[in-house]
C-alpha atoms as one frame of an Amber mdcrd trajectory, in Angstrom:
protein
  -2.600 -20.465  11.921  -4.038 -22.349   8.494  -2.365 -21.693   5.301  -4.981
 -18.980   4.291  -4.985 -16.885   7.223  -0.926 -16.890   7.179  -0.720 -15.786
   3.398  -3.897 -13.262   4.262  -1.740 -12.124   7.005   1.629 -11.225   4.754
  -0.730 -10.043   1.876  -2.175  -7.581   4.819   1.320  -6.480   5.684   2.840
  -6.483   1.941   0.053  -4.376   0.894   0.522  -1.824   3.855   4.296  -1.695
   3.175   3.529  -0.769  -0.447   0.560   1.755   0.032   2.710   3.255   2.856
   6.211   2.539   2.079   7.476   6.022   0.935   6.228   7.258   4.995   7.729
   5.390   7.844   5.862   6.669  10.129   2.591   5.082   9.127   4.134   2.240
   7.735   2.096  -0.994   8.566  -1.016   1.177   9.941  -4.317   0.187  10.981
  -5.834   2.188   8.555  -4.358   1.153   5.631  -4.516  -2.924   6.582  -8.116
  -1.780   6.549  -8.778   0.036   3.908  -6.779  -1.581   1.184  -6.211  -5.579
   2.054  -9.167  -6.105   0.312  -8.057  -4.918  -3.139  -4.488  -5.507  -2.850
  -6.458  -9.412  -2.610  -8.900  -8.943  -5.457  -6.793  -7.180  -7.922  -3.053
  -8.351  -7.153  -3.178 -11.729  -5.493  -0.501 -12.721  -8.536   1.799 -11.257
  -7.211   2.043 -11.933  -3.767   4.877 -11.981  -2.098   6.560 -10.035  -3.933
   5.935  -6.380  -2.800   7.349  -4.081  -6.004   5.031  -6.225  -7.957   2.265
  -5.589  -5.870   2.873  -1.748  -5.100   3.397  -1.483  -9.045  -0.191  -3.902
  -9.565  -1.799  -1.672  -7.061  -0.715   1.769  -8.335  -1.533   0.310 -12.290
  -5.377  -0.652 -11.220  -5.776   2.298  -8.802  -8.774   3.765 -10.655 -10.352
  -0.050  -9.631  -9.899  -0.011  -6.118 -12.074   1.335  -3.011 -12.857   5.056
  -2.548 -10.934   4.003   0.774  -7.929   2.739  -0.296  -7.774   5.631  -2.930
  -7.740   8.261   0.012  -5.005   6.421   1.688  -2.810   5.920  -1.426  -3.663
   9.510  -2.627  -2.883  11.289   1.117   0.478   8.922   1.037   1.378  10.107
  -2.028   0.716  13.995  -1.342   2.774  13.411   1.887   5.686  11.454   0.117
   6.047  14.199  -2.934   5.824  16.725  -0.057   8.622  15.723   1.390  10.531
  15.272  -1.483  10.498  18.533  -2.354  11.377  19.657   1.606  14.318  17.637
   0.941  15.518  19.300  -2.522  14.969  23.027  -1.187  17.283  21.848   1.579
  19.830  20.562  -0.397
């Protein structure tokens, strides 16, 4: 593998851990490799490796990235606040 395609490889999986890190069961899916690589490259590239940086760049320039990657962050985040409030009627 050449130095770009390894560092396009852990930006691909850093940037699906942080768009999909609050569900575990989609962690690391196709989808969101797909649909937000791309911007997690063009608007956060500073930050790689380091994946709070890059869930915190994403989240700060979400109104700048794809219509795509919006739908996957926004239907993560309904899911993740959905099942934080499962879990504090249960308690």
């Amino acid at each position: 593998m050449t130095r770009y395609q390894t560092i396009a490889s852990l930006f691909a999986l850093a940037t699906t851990a942080i768009v999909l890190q609050t569900s575990p069961s989609l962690a690391f899916s196709s989808e969101a490799q797909q649909m937000c690589t791309g911007d997690a490259m063009r608007l956060c590239a500073s930050e790689i490796p380091d994946i709070p940086r890059i869930k915190a760049c994403m989240v700060q320039k979400k109104a700048e990235v794809s219509p795509g990657c919006r739908a996957v962050m926004d239907r993560e985040h309904a899911a993740a606040t959905a099942s934080r409030k499962r879990e504090a009627a249960a308690r």
